[in-house]
C-alpha positions as CSV (number, residue, x, y, z in Angstrom):
1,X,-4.2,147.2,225.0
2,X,-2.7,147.9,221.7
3,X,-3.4,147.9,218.5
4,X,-2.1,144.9,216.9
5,X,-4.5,142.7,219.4
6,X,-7.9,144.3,218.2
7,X,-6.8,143.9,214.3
8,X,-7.7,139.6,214.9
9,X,-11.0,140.2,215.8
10,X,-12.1,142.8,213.8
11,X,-10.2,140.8,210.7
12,X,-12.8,137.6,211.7
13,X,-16.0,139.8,211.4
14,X,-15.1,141.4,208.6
15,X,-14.6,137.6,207.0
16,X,-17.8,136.1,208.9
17,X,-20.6,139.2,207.5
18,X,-20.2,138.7,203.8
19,X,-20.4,134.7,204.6
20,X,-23.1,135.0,206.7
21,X,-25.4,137.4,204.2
22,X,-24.2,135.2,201.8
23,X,-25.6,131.9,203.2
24,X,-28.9,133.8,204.3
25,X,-28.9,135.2,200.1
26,X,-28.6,131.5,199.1
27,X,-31.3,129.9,201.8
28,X,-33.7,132.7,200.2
29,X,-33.6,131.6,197.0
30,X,-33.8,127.7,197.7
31,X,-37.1,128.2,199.6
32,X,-38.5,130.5,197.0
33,X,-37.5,127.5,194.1
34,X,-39.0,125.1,196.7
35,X,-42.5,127.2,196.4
36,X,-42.2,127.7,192.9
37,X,-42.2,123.5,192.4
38,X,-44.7,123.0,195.2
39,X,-47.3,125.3,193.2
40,X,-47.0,123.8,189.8
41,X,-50.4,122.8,188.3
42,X,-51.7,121.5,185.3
43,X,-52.0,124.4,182.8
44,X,-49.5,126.4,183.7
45,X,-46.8,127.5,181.7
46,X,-43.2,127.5,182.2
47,X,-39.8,127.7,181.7
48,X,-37.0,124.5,182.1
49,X,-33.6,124.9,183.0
50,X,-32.7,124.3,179.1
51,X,-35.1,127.3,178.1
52,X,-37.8,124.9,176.8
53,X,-41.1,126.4,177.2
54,X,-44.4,124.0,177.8
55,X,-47.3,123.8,179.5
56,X,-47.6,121.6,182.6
57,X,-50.2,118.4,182.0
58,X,-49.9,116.7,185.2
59,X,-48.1,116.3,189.0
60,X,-46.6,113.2,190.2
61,X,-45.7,113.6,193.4
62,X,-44.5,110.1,194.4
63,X,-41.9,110.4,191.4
64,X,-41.3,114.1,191.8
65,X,-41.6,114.4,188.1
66,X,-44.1,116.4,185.9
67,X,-45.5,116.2,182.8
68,X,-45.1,118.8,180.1
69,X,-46.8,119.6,177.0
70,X,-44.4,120.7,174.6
71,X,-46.6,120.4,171.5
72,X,-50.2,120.0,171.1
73,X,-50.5,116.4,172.1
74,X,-46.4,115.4,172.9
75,X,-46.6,114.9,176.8
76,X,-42.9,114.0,178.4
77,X,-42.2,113.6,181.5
78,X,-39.2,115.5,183.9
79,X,-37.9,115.9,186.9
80,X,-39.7,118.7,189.2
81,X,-36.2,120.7,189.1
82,X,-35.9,121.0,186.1
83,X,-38.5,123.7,185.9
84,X,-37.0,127.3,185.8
85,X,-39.5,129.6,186.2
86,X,-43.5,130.1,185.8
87,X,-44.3,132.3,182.5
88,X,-46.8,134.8,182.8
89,X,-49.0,134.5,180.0
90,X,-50.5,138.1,178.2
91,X,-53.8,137.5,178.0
92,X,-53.8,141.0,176.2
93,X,-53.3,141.0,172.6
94,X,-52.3,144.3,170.8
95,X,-55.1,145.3,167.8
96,X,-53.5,144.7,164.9
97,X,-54.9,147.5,162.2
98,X,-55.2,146.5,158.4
99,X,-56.4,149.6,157.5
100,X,-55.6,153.8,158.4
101,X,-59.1,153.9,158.0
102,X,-59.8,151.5,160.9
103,X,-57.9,154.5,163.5
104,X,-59.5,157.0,165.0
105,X,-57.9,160.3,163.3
106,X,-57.0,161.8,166.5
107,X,-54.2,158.5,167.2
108,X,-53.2,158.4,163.5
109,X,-49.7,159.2,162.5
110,X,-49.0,159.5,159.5
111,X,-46.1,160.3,157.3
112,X,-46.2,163.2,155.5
113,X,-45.5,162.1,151.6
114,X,-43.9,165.5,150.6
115,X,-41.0,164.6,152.6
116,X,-37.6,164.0,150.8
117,X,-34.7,161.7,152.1
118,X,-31.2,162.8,150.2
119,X,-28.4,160.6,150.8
120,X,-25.4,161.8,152.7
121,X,-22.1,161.5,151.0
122,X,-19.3,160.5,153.5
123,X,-15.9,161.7,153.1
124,X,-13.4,158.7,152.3
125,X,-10.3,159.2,154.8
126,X,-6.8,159.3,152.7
């Protein structure tokens, strides 16, 4: 056997892996989508493909549409593949402090006012 008649075969895997992880990449993500759209209920908020954010109002599976609340009290209605992605809502909010007086002294930073910013002069290029 030479060399020449093993190059043929070894050319075809090398062509059939990337294809085949590929195609396995692409089935992965079309079932995940698939659960994503199967587990849309009302309240939920998410994402459409056109970046519009809403909350979801209602499921019609005969239609395979959904109803979305884009504003309090507009309701319009899409296709179920239109939706992107679920958004995770923060249910956290961040304290928002009015006051220095309102932190405990230990977290407060604070600027020292003796502190003195002086310009710095760039040289012009000639």
């Amino acid at each position: 056997m030479d060399l020449s008649s093993l190059m043929f075969p070894l050319l075809l895997v090398l062509l059939a892996v990337p294809l085949f992880l590929s195609a396995r990449k692409q089935k992965r993500a079309v079932a995940e989508q698939q659960a994503l759209l199967n587990s849309l209920e009302p309240g939920d908020r998410v994402m459409t493909t056109s970046g519009l954010y809403a909350t979801v109002a209602g499921v019609n599976d005969e239609d395979n549409t959904i109803d979305l609340e884009i504003a309090d009290g507009v309701v319009t209605t899409w296709l179920r593949q239109a939706i992107r992605e679920k958004v995770v809502v923060d249910t956290e909010t961040d304290a928002v402090v009015d006051d220095v007086d309102d932190v405990a002294p230990e977290t407060a930073v604070v600027a020292p006012e003796t502190a003195v910013v002086e310009p710095v002069q760039q040289e012009s290029k000639k």
